[in-house]
C-alpha positions in Angstrom: -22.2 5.2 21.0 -22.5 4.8 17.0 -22.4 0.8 16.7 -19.8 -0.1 13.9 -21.6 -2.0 10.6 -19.8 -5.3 12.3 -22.0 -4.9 15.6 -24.8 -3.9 13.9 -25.2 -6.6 11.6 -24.3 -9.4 14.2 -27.3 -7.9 16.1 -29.2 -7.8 13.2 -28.4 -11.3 12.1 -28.9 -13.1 15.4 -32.7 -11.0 15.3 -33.2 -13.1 11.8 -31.8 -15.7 13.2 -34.4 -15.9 16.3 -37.2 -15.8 13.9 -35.8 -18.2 11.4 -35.8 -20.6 14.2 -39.5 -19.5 15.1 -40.6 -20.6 11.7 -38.7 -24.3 11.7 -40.6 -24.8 14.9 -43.5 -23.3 13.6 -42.6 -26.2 10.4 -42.0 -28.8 13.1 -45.2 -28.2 15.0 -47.5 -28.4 11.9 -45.8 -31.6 10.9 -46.4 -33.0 14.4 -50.1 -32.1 14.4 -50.4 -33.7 11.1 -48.5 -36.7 12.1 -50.6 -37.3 15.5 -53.9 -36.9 13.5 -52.6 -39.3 11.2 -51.3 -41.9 14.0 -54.4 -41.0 16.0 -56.5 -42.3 13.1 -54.5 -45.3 11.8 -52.9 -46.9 14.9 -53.3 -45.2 18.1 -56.0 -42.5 19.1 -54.7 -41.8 22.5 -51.0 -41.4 21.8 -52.1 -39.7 18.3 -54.2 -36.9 20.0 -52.0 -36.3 22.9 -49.6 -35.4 20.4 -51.6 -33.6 18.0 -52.9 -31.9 20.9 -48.9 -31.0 22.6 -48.0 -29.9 19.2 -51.1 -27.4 18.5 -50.0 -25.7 22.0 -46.5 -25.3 21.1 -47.5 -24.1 17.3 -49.5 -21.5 19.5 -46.5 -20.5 21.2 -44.7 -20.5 18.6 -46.8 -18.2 16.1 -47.3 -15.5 18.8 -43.5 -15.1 19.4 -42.8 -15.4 15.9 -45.3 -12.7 15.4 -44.3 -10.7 18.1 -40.4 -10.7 16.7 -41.8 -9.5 13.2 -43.3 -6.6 14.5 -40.3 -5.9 17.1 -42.3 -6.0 20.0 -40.6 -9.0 21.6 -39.1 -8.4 25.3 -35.1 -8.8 25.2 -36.0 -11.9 27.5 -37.7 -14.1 24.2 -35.0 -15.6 22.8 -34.6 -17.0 26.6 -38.4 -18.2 26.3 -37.9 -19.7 23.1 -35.2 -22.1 24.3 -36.5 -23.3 27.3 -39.8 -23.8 25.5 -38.1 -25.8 23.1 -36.5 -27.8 25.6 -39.6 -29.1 27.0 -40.8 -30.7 23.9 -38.9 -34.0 23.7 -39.7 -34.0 27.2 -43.7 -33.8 26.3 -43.2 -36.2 23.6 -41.3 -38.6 25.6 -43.9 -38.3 28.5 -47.0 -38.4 26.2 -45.5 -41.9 24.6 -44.5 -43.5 27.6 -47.7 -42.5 29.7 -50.1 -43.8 26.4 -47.7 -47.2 25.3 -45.5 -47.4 28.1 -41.7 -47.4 28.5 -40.9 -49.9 26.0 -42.4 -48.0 22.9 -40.8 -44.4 23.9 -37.4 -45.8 24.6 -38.2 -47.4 20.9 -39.8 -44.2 19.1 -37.6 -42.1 17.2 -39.4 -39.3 17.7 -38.0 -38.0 21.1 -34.0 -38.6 19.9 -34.8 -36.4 16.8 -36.1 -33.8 19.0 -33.8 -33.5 21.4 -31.3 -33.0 18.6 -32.8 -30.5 17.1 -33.0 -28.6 20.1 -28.9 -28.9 20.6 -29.3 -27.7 16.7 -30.8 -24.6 18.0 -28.9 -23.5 21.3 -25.8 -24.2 19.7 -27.2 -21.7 16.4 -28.3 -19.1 19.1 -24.8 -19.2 20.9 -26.1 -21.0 24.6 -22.7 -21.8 26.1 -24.0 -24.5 28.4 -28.0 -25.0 27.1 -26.5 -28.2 24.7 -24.5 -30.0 26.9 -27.5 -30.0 29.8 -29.8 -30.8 27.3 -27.9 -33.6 25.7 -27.0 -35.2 29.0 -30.5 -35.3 30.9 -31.8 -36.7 27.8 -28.8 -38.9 27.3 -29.5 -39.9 31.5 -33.3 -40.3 30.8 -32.9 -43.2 28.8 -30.9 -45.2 31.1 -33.6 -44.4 34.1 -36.1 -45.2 32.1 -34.4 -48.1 30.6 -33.1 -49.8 33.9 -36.4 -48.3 36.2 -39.4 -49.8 33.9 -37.8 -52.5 32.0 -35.2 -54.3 33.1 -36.9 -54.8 36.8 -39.9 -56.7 34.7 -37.3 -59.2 33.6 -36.2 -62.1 34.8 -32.5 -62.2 36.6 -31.1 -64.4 33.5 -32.3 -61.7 31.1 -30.0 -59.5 33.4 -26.2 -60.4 32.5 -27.4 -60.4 28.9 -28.1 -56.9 28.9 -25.5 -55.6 31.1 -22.5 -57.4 28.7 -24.7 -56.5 25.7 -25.1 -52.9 24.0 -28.4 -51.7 22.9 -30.0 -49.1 21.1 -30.7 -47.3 24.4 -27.4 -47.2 25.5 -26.3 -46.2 21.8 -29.0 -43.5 21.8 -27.5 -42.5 25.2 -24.2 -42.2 24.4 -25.3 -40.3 21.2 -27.3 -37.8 23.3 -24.3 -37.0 25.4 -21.8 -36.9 22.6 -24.0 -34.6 20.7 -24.7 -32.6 23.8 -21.0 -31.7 24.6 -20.0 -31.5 20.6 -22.2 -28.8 20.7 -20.9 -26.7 23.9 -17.7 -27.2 22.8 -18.4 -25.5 19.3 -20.4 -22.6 21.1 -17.0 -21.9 23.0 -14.9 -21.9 20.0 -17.8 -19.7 18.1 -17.9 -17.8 21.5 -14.5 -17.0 21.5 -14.8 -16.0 18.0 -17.7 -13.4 18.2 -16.3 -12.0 21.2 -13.1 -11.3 19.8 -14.3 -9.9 16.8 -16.7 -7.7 18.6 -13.9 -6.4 21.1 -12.1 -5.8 17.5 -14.8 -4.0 16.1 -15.8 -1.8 19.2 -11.6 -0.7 19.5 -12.1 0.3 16.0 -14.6 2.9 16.5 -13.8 6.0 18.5 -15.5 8.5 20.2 -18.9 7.3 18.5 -18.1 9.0 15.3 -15.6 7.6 13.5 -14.4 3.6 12.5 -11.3 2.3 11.4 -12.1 0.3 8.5 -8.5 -0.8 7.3 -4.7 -0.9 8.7 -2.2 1.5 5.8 1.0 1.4 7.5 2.7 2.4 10.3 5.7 5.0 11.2 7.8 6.3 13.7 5.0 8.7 15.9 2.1 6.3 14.8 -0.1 3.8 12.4 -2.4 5.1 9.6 -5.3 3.5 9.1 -8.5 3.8 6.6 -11.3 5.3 8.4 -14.6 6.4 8.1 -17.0 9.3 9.9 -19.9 7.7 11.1 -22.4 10.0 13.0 -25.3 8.3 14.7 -28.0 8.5 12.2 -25.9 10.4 9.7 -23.9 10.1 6.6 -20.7 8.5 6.1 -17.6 9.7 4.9 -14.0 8.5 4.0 -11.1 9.4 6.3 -7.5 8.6 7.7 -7.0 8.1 10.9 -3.9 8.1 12.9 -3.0 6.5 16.1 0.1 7.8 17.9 2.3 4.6 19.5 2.1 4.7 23.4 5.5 5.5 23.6 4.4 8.8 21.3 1.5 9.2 23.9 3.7 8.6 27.5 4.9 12.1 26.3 1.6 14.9 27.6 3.9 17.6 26.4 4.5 16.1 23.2 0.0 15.0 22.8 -0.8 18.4 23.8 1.8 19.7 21.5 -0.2 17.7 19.0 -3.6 18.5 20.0 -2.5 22.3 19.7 -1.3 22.3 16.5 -4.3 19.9 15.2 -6.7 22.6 16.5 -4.9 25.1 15.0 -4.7 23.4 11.6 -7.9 22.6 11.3 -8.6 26.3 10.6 -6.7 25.9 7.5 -9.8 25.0 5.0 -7.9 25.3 1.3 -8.2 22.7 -1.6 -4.5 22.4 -1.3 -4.1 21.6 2.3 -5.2 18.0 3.5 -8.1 19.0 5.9 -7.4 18.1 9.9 -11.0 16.8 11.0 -10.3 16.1 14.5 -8.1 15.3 17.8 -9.1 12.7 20.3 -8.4 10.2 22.7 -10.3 6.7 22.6 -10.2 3.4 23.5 -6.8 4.6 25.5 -5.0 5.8 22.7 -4.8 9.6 20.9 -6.0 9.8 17.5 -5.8 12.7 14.4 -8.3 12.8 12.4 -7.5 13.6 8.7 -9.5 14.3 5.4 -9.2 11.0 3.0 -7.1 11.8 0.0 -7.5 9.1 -2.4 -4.1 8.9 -4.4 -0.7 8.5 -3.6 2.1 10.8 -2.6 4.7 13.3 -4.6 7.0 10.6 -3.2 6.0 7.4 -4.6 5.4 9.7 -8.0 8.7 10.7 -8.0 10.2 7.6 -7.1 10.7 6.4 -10.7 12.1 9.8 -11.8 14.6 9.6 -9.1 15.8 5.9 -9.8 16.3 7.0 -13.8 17.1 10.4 -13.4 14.7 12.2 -15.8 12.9 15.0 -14.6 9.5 15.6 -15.0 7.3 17.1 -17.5 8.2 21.0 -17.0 4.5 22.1 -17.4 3.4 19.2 -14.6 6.3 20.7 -12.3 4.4 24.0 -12.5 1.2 23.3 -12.3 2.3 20.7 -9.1 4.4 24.0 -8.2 1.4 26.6 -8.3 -0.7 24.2 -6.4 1.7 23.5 -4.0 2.3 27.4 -3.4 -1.0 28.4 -3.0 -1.3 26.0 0.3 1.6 27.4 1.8 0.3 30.9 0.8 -2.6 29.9 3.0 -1.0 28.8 5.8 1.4 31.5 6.2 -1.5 34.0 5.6 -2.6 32.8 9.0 -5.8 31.8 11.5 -7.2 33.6 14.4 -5.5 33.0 17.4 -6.8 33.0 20.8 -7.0 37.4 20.6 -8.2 38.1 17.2 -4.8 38.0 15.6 -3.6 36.3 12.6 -1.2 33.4 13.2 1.1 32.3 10.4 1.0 28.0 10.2 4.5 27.1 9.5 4.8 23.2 7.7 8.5 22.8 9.0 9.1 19.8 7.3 7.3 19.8 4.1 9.1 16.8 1.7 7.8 14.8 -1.4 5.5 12.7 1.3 3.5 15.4 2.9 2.2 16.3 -0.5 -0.1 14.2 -1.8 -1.4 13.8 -5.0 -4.8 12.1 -5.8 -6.7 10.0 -8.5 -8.4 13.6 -9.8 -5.4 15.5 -10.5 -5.6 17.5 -6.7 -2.3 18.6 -5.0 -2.6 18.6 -1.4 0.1 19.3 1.7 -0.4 17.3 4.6 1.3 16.8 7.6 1.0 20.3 9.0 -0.2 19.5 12.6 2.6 16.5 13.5 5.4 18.4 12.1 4.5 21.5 14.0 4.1 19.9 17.4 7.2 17.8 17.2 9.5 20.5 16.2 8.0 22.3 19.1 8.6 19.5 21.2 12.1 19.1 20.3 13.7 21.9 18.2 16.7 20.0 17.4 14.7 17.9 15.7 15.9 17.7 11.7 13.7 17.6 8.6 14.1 15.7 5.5 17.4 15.8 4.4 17.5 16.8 0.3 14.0 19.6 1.4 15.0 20.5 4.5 16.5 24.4 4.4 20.0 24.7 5.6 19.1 26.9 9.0 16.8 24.8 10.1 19.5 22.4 11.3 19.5 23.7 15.0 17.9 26.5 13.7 14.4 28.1 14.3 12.4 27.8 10.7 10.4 30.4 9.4 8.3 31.0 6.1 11.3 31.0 3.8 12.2 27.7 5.2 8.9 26.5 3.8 9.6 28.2 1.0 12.9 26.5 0.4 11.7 22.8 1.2 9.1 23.6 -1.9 11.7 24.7 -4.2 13.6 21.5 -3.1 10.8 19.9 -4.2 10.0 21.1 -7.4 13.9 20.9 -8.4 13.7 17.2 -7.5 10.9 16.7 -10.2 12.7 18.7 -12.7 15.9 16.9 -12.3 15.5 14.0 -11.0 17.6 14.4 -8.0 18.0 16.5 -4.9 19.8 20.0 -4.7 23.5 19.0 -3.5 24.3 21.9 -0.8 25.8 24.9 -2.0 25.1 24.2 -6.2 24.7 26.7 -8.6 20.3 27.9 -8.7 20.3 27.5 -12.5 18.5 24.5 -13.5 19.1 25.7 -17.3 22.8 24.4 -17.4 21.1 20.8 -16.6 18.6 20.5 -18.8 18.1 22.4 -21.9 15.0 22.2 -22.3 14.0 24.1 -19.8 12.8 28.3 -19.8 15.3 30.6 -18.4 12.3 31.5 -15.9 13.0 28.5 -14.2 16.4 30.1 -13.4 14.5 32.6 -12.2 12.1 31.1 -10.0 15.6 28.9 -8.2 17.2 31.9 -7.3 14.2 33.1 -5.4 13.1 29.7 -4.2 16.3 27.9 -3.3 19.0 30.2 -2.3 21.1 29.1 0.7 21.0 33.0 1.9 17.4 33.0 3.6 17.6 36.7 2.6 17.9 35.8 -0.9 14.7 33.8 -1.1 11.1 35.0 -2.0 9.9 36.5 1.4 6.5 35.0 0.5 4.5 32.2 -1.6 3.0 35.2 -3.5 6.0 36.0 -4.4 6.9 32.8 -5.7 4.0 32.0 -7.4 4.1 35.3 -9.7 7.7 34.1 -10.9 6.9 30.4 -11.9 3.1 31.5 -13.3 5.6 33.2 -15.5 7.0 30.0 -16.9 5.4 28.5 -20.2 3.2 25.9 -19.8 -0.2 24.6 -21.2 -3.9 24.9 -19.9 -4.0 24.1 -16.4 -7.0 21.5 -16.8 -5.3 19.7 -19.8 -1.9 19.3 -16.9 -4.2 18.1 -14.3 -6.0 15.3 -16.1 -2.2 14.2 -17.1 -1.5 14.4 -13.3 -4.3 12.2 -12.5 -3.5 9.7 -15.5 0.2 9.3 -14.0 -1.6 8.6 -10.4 -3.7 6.0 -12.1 -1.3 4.4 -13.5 0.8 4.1 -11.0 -1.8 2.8 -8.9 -2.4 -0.3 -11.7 1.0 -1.0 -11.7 1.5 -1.2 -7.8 -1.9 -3.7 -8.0 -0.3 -5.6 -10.7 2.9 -6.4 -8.7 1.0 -6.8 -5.4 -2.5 -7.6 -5.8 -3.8 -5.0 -3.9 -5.1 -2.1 -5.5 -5.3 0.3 -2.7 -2.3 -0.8 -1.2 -1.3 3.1 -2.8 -4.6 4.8 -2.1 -3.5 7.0 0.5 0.3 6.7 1.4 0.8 5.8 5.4 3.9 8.1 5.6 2.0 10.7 3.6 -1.5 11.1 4.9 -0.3 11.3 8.8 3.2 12.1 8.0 6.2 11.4 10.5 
């Protein structure tokens, strides 16, 4: 399986992080050969050359792992090495000092305190859930021995209460080894805890090895929508949305194969106005649809404004939003291949403002093909959106002047400003002047209540409203995708988040 960028840079990272720790003991061992040359020459030549010596063996060590790490030849089992090679050297240190100036002086050095701290430093940094608190304590309990074995016996029995009643910098540099020792296990559980719950969150959001959720959208009533992306092992990566269905969606196998039906049937549909349907699949226990990315927002929240003031929309937009529009459906009710050769017609069933969506470049895209399809399958009772939804459908079966209807619905909305009250007049003209008499047209055809007196295709449709005036069809798209942008800045200007609108939940995986 594809790890997600989270994974992969925590493995990365804790690989840099080995081999930054290489070169501080690396640092650490060139400072204590220098140091022991130095003592060796000024105060002490035996204890200075022991440790000159220890510390030339360990910078050994260390160098070859270090170099082995660069080139990526090290066994998994290093970073295992390192640390226990690194807890032997305040041990040599302490043994070096007491063996060359006895017990007194390496209780007294500083040298074997500062090491053993560093080490806690270093299995806490590499995540050792119990490394610093053994560490911290057998050094904290070394002092003690040492302390109470070698130096106290060579006193005299008044010396005794003295030292029992009075604290001293062993049994401060005890109780600071221990402290420090258990401070540090305690923060590798909490970090512990952190990295594991993060990486259980990163591997739930990637499925199947080729795709990762990236962001949460929103949720609705069959599922959430998230922002996802494809990512292929070794391949490029590419934007999409990605839908999980709730469990109580997924208790249903009629309903998920319903789904995964229709989703392998839509994903035939390949048109510039039809929101690709990538995939269908079940990971990490849950089902998933896999959906192209639009980047925009939907009809709905475009038309949102319009419908609050009651102002239609620009009559050239509505036709150019209106030709698009048609030319998916025309696609879909063309048909794919079924199982024997034959061309099966893709009913929407419940196309409304948010199953078109509209992006950042001027596109027009339907989406919602493959949930719509499978639950009015599933339960043909079911009722569309009320205002788009054509009057048989209510109990009745739909067919592709139902589709028809819903994007008539649609397009009077944007002209108007408001939904189609059941049973009014078709002529748009008597509401707004401004407006060609092949509007009037195009209604009577797109809207009727009669199914027989609609268009009996999206052909059809599209020859009467190409028939309406309207301007260039580039010039009408880049004002379509200045009205997305804008909308976008002024849903980032009263939230703060800018792609809080980038793909609508209810839109891109539409309930």
């Amino acid at each position: 399986m594809a790890e997600t960028p989270y994974l992969s840079a925590l493995s990365s990272g804790l690989g840099r992080l080995e081999r930054v720790l290489l070169r501080v003991w690396q640092l650490l061992s060139v400072l204590g050969i220098a140091t022991g040359l130095a003592y060796g020459v000024l105060v002490s030549r035996p204890l200075g050359f022991a440790c000159a010596l220890g510390s030339s063996l360990f910078l050994i060590w260390f160098v070859v792992a270090g170099h082995l790490a660069d080139r990526g030849e090290a066994p998994r089992s290093l970073t295992g090495i390192n640390a226990a090679v690194e807890a032997l050297v305040p041990w040599a240190f302490m043994l070096a000092i007491s063996v060359s100036k006895g017990a007194e002086y390496a209780l007294a050095s500083w040298v074997p305190p500062f090491l053993f701290c560093s080490c806690i430093v270093t299995h806490v940094a590499r995540l050792r859930l119990w490394a610093p608190a053994v560490l911290g304590l057998s050094g904290a309990l070394a002092y003690p021995l040492i302390y109470w074995s070698f130096i106290v016996a060579r006193l005299p029995p008044s010396a005794h209460e003295f030292l029992i009643n009075q604290p001293s910098t062993q049994h401060a540099r005890t109780v600071t080894l221990a402290v420090s020792g258990l401070v540090g296990t305690f923060l590798v559980m909490g970090l512990h805890a952190v990295v594991t719950g993060a990486e259980k969150a990163a591997r739930e959001r990637e499925l199947g090895g080729r795709y990762r959720i990236v962001r949460d959208h929103s949720s609705g009533a069959t599922g959430a929508v998230y922002e996802g992306e494809y990512c292929p092992e070794g391949g490029f990566t590419r934007r999409v949305a990605i839908r999980r269905f709730h469990s109580h969606v997924a208790e249903h196998a009629d309903l998920m194969h319903g789904f995964c039906t229709a989703a392998e049937e839509t994903a035939r549909l390949v048109h510039p106005n039809i929101v690709q349907v990538l995939d269908f699949l079940r990971a990490a226990g849950s089902h998933f649809l896999v959906l192209e990315w639009v980047d925009g927002v939907s009809l709905d929240a475009l038309t949102r404004s319009a419908r609050a003031t009651r102002q239609g929309f620009d009559p050239e937009l509505v036709a150019y939003v209106g030709l698009e529009m048609l030319a998916g459906l025309a696609h879909a009710h063309a048909g794919v291949l079924g199982g024997d050769g034959d061309p099966v017609c893709v009913l929407h069933r419940d196309l409304s403002p948010d199953a078109v969506l509209v992006s950042t470049n001027g596109e027009v895209k339907l989406g919602g093909f493959a949930v719509a399809s499978a639950l009015r399958e599933f339960n043909r009772q079911s009722e569309g959106h009320v205002g788009t939804m054509a009057p048989e459908c209510s109990g009745g079966a739909p067919d592709v002047r139902s589709d028809l209807y819903s994007g008539g619905a649609i397009l009077w909305e944007m002209l108007l400003g408001r939904r189609r009250a059941p049973g009014e007049s078709v002529c748009v003209t008597a509401s707004r002047s401004d407006l060609a008499p092949e509007w009037d047209a195009f209604f009577a055809r797109a809207v009727a209540d009669d199914p027989e007196a609609r268009a009996g295709s999206a052909m059809e449709l599209m020859s009467l409203l190409a028939a309406v005036p309207r301007r260039e069809a580039s010039t009408t798209r880049k004002h379509l995708a200045s009205l997305v942008t804008q909308l976008r800045a002024s849903h980032a200007a009263r939230t703060g988040v800018f792609d809080g609108l980038s793909a609508d939940g209810r839109a891109v995986g539409r309930d």
